[in-house]
RODO-2510 file (C-alpha; in nm, 4 decimals, decimal comma):
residues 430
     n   res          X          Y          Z
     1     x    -5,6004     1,5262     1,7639
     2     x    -5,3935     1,7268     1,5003
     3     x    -5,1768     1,5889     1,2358
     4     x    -4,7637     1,6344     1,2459
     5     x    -4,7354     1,9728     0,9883
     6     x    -4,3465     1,8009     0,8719
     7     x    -4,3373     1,7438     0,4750
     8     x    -4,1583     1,4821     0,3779
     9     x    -3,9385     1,5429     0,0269
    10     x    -4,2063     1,6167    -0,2763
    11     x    -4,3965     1,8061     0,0028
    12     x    -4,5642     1,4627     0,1292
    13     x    -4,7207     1,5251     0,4790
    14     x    -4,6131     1,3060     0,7829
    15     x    -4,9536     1,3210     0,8774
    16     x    -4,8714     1,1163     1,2669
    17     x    -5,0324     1,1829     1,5514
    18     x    -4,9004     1,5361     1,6730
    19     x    -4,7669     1,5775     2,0647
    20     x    -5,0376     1,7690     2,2773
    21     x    -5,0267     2,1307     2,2197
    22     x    -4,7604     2,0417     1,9306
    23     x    -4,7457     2,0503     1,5896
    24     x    -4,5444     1,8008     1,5177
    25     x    -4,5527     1,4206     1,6211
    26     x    -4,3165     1,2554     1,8843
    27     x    -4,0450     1,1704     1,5838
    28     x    -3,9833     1,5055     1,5044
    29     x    -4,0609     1,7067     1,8154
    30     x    -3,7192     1,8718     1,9276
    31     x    -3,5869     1,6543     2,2091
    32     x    -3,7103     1,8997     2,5104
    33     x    -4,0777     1,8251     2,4451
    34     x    -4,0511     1,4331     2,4476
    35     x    -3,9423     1,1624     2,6224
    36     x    -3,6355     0,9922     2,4822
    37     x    -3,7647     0,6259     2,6284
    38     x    -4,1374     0,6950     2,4269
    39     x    -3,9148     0,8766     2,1289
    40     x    -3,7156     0,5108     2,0585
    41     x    -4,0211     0,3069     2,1185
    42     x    -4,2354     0,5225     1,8509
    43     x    -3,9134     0,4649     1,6356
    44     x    -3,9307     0,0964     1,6833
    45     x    -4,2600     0,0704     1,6016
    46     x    -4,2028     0,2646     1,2977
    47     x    -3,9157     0,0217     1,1838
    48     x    -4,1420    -0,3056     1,2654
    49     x    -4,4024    -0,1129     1,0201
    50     x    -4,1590    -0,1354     0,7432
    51     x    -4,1459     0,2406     0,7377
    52     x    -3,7899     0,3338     0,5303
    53     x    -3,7699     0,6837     0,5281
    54     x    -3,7225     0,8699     0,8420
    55     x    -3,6486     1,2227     0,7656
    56     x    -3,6304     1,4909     1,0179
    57     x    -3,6329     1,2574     1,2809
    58     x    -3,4998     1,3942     1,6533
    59     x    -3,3872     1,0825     1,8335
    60     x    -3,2184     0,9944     2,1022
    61     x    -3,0089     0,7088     1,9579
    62     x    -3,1220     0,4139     1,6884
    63     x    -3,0986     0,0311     1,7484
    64     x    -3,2245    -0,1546     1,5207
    65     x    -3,1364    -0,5345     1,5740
    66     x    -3,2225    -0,8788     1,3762
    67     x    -3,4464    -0,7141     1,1355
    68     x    -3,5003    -0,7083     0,7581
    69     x    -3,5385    -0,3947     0,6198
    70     x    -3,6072    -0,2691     0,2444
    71     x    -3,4264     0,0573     0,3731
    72     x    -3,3301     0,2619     0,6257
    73     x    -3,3606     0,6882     0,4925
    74     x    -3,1909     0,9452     0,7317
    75     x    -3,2080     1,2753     0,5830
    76     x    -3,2444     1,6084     0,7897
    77     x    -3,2377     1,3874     1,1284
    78     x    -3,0786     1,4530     1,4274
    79     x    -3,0069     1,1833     1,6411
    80     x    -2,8180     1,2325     1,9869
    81     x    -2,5841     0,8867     2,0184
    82     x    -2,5183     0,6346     1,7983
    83     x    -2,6638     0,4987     1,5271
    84     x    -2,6323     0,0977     1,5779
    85     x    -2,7876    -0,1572     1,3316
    86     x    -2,6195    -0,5397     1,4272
    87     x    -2,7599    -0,8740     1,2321
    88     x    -3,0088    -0,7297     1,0073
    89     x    -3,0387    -0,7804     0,5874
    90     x    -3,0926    -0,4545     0,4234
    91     x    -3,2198    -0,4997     0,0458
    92     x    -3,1665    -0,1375    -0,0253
    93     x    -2,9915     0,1433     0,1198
    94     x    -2,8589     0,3083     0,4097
    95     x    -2,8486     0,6557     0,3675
    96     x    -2,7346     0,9541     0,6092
    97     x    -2,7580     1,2687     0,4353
    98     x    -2,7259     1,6041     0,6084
    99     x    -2,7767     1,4523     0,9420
   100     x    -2,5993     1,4805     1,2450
   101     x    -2,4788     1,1449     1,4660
   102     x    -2,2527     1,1105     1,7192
   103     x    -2,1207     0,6896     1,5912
   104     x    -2,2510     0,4837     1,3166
   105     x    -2,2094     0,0979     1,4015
   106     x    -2,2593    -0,1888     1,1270
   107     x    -2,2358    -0,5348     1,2137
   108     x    -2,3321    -0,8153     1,0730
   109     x    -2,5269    -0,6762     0,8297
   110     x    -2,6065    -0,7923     0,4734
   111     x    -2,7081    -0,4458     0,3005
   112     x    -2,7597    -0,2902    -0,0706
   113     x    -2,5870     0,0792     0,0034
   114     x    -2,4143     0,2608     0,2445
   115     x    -2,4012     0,6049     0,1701
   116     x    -2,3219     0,9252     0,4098
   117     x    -2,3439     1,2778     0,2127
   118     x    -2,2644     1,5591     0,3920
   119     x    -2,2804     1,4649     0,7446
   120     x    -2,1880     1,7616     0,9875
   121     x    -2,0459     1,7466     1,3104
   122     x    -2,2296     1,6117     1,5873
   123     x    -2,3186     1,7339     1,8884
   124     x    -2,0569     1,9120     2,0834
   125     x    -1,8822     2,0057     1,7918
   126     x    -1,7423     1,5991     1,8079
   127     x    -1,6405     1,4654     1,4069
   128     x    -1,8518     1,1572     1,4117
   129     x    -1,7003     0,8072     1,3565
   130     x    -1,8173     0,5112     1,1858
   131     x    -1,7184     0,1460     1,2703
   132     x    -1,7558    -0,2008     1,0507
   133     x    -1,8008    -0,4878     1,2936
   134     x    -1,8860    -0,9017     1,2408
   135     x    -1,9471    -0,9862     0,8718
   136     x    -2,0247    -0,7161     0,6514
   137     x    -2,1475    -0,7683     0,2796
   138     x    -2,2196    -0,4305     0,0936
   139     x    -2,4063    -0,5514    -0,2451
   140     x    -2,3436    -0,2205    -0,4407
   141     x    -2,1298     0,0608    -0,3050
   142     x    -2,0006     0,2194     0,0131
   143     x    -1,9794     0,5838    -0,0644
   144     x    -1,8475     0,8575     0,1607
   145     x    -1,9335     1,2653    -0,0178
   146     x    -1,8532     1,5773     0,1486
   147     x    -1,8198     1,4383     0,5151
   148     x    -1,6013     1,5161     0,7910
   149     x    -1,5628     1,2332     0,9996
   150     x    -1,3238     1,1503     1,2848
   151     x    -1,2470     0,8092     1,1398
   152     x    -1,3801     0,4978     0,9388
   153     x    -1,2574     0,1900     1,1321
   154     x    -1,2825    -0,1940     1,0645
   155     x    -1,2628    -0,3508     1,3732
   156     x    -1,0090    -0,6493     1,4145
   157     x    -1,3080    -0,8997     1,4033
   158     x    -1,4465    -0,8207     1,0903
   159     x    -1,4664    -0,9112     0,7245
   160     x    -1,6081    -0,6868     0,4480
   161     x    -1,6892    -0,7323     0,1239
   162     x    -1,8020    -0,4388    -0,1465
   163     x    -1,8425    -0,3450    -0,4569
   164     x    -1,7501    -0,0363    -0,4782
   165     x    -1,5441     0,2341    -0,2480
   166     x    -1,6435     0,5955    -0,3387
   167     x    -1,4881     0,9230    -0,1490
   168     x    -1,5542     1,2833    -0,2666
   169     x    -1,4597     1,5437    -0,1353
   170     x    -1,4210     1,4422     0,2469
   171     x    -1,2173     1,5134     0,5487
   172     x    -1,1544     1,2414     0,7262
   173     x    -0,9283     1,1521     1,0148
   174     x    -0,8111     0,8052     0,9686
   175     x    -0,9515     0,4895     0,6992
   176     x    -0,9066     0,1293     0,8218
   177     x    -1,0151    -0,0956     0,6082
   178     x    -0,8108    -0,4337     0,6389
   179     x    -0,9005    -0,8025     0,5198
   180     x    -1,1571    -0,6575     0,2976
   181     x    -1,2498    -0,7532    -0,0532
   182     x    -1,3810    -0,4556    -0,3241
   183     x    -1,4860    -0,6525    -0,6602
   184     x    -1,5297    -0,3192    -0,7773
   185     x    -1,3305    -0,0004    -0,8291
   186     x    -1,2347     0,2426    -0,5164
   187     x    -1,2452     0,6263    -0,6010
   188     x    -1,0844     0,8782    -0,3485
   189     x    -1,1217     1,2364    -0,4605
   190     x    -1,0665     1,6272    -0,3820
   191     x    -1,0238     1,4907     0,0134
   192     x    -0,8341     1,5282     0,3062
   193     x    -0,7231     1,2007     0,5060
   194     x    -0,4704     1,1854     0,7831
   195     x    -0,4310     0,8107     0,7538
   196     x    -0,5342     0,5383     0,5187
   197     x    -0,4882     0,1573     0,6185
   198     x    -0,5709    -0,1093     0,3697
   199     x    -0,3444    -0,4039     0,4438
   200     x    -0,4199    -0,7465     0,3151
   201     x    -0,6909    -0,5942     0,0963
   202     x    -0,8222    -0,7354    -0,1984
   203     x    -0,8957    -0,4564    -0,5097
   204     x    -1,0597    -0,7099    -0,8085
   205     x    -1,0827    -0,3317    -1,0165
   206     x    -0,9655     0,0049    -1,0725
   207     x    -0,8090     0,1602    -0,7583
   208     x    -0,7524     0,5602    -0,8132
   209     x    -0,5975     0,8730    -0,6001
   210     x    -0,6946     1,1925    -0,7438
   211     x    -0,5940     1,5470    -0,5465
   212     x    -0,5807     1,4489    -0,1920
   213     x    -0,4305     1,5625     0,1118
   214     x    -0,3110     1,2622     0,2589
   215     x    -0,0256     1,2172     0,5504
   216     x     0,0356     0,8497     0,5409
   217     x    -0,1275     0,5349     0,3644
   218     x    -0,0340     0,1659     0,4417
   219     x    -0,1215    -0,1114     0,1658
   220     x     0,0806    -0,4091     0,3091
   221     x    -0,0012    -0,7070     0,1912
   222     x    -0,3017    -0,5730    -0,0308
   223     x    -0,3591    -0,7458    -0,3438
   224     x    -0,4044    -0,5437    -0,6722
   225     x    -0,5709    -0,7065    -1,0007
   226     x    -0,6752    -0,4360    -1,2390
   227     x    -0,4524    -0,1319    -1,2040
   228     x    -0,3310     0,1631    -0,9709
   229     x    -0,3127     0,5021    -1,0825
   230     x    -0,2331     0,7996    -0,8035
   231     x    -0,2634     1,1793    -0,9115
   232     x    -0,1710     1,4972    -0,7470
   233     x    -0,1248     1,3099    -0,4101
   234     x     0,0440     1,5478    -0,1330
   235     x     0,1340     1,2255     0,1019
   236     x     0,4683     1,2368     0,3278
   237     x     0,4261     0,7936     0,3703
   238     x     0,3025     0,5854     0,1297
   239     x     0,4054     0,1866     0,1948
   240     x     0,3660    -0,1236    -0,0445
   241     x     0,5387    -0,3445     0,1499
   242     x     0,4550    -0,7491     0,0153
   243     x     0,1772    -0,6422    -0,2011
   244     x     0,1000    -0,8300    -0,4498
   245     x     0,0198    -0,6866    -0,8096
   246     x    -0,1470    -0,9979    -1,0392
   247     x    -0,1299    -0,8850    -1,4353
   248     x    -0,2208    -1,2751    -1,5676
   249     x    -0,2996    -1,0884    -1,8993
   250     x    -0,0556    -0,7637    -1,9204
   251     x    -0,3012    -0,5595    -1,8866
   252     x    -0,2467    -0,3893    -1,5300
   253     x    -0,1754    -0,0648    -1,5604
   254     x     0,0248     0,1515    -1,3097
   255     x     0,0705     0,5500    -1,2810
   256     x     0,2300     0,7204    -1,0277
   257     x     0,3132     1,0794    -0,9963
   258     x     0,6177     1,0015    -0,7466
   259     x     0,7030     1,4107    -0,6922
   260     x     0,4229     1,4392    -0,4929
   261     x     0,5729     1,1874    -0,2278
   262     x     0,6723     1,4326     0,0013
   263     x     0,9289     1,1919     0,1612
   264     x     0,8693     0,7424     0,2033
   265     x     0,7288     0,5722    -0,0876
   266     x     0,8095     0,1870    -0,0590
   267     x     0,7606    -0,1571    -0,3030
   268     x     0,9750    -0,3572    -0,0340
   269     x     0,9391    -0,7326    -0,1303
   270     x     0,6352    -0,6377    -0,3360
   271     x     0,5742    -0,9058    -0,6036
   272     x     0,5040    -0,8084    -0,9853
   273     x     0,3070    -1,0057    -1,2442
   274     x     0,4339    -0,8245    -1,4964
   275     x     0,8036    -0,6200    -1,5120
   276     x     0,7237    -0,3448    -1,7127
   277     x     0,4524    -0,2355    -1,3889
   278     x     0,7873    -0,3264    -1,1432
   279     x     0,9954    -0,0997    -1,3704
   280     x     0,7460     0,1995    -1,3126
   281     x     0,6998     0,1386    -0,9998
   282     x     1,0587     0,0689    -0,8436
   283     x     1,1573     0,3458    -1,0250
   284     x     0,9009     0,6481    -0,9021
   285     x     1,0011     0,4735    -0,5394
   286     x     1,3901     0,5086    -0,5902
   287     x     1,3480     0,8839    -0,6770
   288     x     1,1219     0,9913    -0,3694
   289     x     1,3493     0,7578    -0,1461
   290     x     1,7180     0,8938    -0,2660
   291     x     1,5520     1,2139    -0,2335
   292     x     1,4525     1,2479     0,1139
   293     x     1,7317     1,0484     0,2118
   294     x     1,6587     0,6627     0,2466
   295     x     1,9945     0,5352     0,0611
   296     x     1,9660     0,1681     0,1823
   297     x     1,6099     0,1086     0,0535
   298     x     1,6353     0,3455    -0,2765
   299     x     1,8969     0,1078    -0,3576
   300     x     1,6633    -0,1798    -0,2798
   301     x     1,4554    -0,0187    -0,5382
   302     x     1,7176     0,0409    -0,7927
   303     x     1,7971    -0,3630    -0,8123
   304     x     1,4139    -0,3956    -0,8224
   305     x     1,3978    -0,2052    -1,1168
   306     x     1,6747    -0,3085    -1,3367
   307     x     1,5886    -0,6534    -1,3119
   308     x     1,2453    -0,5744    -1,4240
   309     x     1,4299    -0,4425    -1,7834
   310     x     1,6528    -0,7274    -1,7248
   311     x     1,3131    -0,9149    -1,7901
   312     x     1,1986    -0,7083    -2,1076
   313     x     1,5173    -0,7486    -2,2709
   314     x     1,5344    -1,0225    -2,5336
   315     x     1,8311    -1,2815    -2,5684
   316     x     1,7612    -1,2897    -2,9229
   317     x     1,7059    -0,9053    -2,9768
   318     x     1,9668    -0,7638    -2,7231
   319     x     2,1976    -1,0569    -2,6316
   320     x     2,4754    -0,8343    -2,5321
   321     x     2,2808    -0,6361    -2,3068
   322     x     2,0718    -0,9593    -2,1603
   323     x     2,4967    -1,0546    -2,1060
   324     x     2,5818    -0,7486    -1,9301
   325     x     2,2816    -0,7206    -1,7208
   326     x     2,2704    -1,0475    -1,6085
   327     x     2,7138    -1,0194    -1,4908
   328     x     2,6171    -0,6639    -1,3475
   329     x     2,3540    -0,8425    -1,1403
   330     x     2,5560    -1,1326    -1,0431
   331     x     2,8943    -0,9802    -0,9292
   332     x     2,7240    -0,6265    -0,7415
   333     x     2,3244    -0,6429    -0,7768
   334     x     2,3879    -0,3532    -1,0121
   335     x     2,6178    -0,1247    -0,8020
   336     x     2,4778    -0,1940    -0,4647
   337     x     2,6362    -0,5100    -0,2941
   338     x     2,9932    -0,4032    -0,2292
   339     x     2,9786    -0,7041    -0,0116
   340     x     2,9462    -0,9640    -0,2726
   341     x     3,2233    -0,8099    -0,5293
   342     x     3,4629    -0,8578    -0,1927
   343     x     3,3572    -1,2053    -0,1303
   344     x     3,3641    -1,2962    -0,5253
   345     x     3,7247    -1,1039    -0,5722
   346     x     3,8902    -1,3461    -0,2409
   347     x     3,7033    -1,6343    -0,4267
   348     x     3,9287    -1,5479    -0,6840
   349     x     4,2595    -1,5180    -0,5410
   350     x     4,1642    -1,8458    -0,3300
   351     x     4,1314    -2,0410    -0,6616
   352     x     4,3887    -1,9187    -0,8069
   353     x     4,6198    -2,0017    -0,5713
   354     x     4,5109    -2,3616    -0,5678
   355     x     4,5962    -2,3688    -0,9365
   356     x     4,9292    -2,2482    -0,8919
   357     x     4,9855    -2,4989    -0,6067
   358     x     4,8945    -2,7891    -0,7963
   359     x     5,0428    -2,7458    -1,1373
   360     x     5,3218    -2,5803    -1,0370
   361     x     5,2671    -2,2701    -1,2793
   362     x     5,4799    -2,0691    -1,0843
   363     x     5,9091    -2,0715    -0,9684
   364     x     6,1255    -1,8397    -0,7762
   365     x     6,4894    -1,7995    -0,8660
   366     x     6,7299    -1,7703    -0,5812
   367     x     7,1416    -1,7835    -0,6609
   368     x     7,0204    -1,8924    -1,0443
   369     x     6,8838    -2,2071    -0,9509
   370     x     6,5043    -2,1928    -1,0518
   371     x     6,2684    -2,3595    -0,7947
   372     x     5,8934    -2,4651    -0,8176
   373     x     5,7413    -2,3234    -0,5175
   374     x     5,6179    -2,6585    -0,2871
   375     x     5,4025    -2,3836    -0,0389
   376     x     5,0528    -2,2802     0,0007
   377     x     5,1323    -1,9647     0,1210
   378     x     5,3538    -1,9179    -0,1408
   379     x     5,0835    -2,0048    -0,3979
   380     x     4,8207    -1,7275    -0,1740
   381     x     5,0973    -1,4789    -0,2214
   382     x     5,1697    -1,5070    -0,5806
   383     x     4,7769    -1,4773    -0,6291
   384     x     4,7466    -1,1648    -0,3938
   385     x     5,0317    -0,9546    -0,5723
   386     x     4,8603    -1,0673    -0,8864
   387     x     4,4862    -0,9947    -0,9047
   388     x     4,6284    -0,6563    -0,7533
   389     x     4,9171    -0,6187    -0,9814
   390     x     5,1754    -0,5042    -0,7793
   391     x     5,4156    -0,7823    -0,9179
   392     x     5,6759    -0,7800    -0,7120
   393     x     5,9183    -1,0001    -0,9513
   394     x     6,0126    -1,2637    -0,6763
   395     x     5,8254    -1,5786    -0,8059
   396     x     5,7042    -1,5651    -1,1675
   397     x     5,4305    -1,7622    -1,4062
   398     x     5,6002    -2,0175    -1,6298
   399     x     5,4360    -2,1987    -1,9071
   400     x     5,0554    -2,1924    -1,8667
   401     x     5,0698    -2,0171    -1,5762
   402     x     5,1447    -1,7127    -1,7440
   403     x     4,8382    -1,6831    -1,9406
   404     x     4,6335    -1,7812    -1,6066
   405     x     4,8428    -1,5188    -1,4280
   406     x     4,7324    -1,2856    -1,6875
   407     x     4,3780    -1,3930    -1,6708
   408     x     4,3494    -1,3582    -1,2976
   409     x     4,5514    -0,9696    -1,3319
   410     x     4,3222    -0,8824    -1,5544
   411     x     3,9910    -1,0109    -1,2751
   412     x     4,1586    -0,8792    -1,0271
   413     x     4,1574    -0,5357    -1,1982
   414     x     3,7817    -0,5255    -1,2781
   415     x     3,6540    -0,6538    -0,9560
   416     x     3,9208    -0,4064    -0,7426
   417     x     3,7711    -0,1294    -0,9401
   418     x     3,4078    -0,2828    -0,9100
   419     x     3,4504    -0,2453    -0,5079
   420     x     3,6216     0,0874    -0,5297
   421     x     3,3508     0,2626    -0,7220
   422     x     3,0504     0,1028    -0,5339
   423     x     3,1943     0,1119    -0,1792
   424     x     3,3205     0,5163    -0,2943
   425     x     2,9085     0,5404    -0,4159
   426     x     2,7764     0,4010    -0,0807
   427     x     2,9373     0,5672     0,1064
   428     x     2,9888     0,9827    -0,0322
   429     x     2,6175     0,9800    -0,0600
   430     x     2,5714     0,9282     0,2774
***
C-alpha cells in the first residue's frame, strides 16, 4: 500500500497509510473521497496516539473530550463544523493557524496557549466564532493575530483565567469577556472590533488600546491594578461605569487620548486609588461628554475632577485654595447643584428670622412710637427683604441686629448670585 505524499513543515513526510488509488491518507484526502464517520475515527485514533500536530487535516468536525494532550497543532486544516475540545488538560498549545472552522468551543479545559493566526472565513463565506464555556485556565497567553472572526464570547457559565490577552491586527465582530481574571497585560492593536465587553474583569497588568476601530466598549465593574493607556482609538461608546482603579503604591498610570471619543466616554461612580489618575480621567470624560452633548453627566465629571485637585492640594502649602475649594464644593458641588445653593440660601433666611424673633433685633415705628416686632412672620419678612436687599425701611435692625442684618445682606448677596450664575449655566447650555 502507498504512503500519504503530504510533508509536514521542515518537509517531514506523513508517511500514513494512503486511500486506495490515493495519494494521500484518509486525514488529508479532500472530503469527497472519504467517509466523514471513518475520517473522525482515524482522527481519534490519532489523538489517543498522542499525535500533536495535525496539519493539513480535512475533517469533518473535531471532538476531543476528557483527554490530556501535550498539544493540539492545526495549521493548513480544513475542518467542516466545529472544533469542540470540553474537560481535557492541555500542557502546551492550541494553535489554529491558516485554517478554516466554522466554531471553536473550549470548556473546561486547563491549557498552556490558545493562539488563532490568520484564520479565514469558513465555509460559506460564514466569519467563524469562538466560545469559552465551564472553567477555563489559560497558563500563558490567549492571542488572537490577523483573524476575522464573527465574535469571541464567554458564555454566562464560565470563568477564565489568563495570563495574557494579545490582539493584532484583527477584525472582529463582538469580544465578551466578563468575570475573567488576566494576571498579565492585554494588548489590542491595528484592529477592528464592533463591540468589546469586559465587565467585572480583573486586569493584575498593563491594559493598552493602540489604533483601533472600535464602536462601543463596556468595562463596568472591571477592576484595574497596573495602568490604562488608550491611543488613537476611533470609538463612538466607551463606559467605566463602577470600575475600580487600585494604585496602593501611586504608581498606576493612566493616558487617554479623549478626542478620539467620537461621542460617550463615562467614569460614573468609578472609584480612584489615587486622585491625580481621577483628575485625568474625569477630565478627558467631561470634554468628550460636553462635547457631544451629555450636560448632566459632563457635569458629573466636572465635580469628579475638582475634587480629585481638591485632594492634591495641601492645607499647609495652599490653605486658601484647600478653603475655597472645599466652600465651592459645599454650597454648589463646584457650579453644578443649583439645587443645594436654593436649599442653603432659605436655610438662611429661616435662621435668621429665628434670631430676630428671639432677641428682638429688630422694631417698626408707627405714629413715633417704636415697637419690637412680637411676630414670626414679621421676623420671615424682615429676613426675606434682607438677604435680598430690597430694604423696604418699614422695620429696621437695632443694636446687634444691625451687624447680623448686615451679615445676612451680605449671604444673601453671594448665594442669590451663586444660584443666578449656575441655574443661567445649566440652563443656556442646554
Amino acid at each position: 500500500m502507498s504512503k500519504c505524499t503530504y510533508k509536514f513543515q521542515d518537509n517531514i513526510p506523513c508517511n500514513r497509510d494512503a486511500l486506495p488509488d490515493r495519494s494521500l491518507c484518509i486525514l488529508h484526502e479532500d472530503f469527497e473521497h472519504k467517509d466523514p464517520e471513518e475520517t473522525n475515527s482515524a482522527f481519534n485514533a490519532e489523538v489517543d496516539k498522542g499525535t500533536t500536530d495535525f496539519s493539513g487535516f480535512k475533517l469533518p468536525s473535531v471532538n476531543i473530550r476528557e483527554k490530556k494532550c501535550s498539544a493540539l497543532l492545526f495549521k493548513d486544516a480544513h475542518i467542516q463544523g466545529s472544533i469542540i475540545i470540553v474537560d481535557c488538560s492541555i500542557n502546551g498549545e492550541l494553535l489554529v493557524h491558516n485554517s478554516i472552522f466554522h466554531y471553536l468551543s473550549l470548556d473546561n479545559i486547563n491549557i498552556g496557549n490558545v493562539r488563532l493566526i490568520n484564520s479565514p472565513k469558513s465555509t460559506g463565506g460564514q466569519l467563524p466564532v469562538v466560545t469559552f464555556g465551564g472553567n477555563i485556565t489559560i497558563q500563558e497567553n490567549l492571542s488572537l493575530a490577523y483573524v476575522d472572526l464573527f465574535f469571541v464570547q464567554q458564555r454566562d457559565d464560565s470563568t477564565i483565567s489568563l495570563q495574557n490577552f494579545w490582539v493584532d491586527n484583527s477584525d472582529i465582530g463582538r469580544i465578551e469577556m466578563r468575570d475573567a481574571l488576566v494576571m498579565g497585560s492585554v494588548s489590542i492593536w491595528d484592529s477592528k472590533i464592533k463591540a468589546i465587553d469586559f465587565s467585572r474583569t480583573e486586569f493584575k497588568n498593563r491594559f493598552l488600546l493602540n489604533i483601533i476601530d472600535l464602536s462601543e466598549c463596556c468595562f463596568e465593574n472591571a477592576k484595574f491594578y497596573n495602568s490604562l493607556n488608550i491611543y488613537g482609538l476611533n470609538s463612538k461608546k466607551c463606559d467605566f461605569a463602577n470600575a475600580h482603579f487600585y494604585d496602593k503604591k501611586d504608581k498606576f498610570t493612566i493616558e487617554l487620548e479623549h478626542k478620539n471619543f467620537d461621542s460617550f466616554l463615562s467614569f460614573e461612580k468609578a472609584r480612584f486609588d489615587n486622585s491625580k489618575t481621577q483628575e485625568i480621567a474625569s477630565a478627558a470624560a467631561k470634554l468628550v461628554l460636553e462635547k457631544n452633548g451629555y450636560h448632566e453627566l459632563a457635569d458629573i465629571h466636572h465635580l469628579m475632577e475638582m475634587r480629585a485637585k481638591y485632594k492634591q492640594n495641601s492645607w499647609t502649602k495652599k490653605p486658601l485654595e484647600k478653603l475655597f475649594d472645599l466652600l465651592m464644593d459645599s454650597m454648589c458641588e463646584y457650579g453644578i447643584n443649583w439645587k443645594r445653593i436654593l436649599k442653603i440660601w432659605l436655610g438662611i433666611i429661616v435662621s435668621y428670622a429665628i434670631f430676630y424673633y428671639c432677641t428682638a433685633g429688630v422694631v417698626q415705628t408707627i405714629e413715633k412710637e417704636v415697637l419690637k416686632i412680637d411676630s414670626c412672620l414679621d421676623a420671615l419678612y424682615f429676613s426675606i427683604v434682607t438677604a435680598t436687599t430690597l430694604g423696604y425701611g418699614d422695620l429696621q435692625p437695632v443694636g446687634w441686629g444691625r451687624l447680623i442684618a448686615a451679615s445676612e445682606a451680605m449671604l444673601g448677596m453671594l448665594f442669590w448670585t451663586l444660584l443666578l450664575v449656575v441655574i443661567a449655566r445649566k440652563y443656556m447650555r442646554s
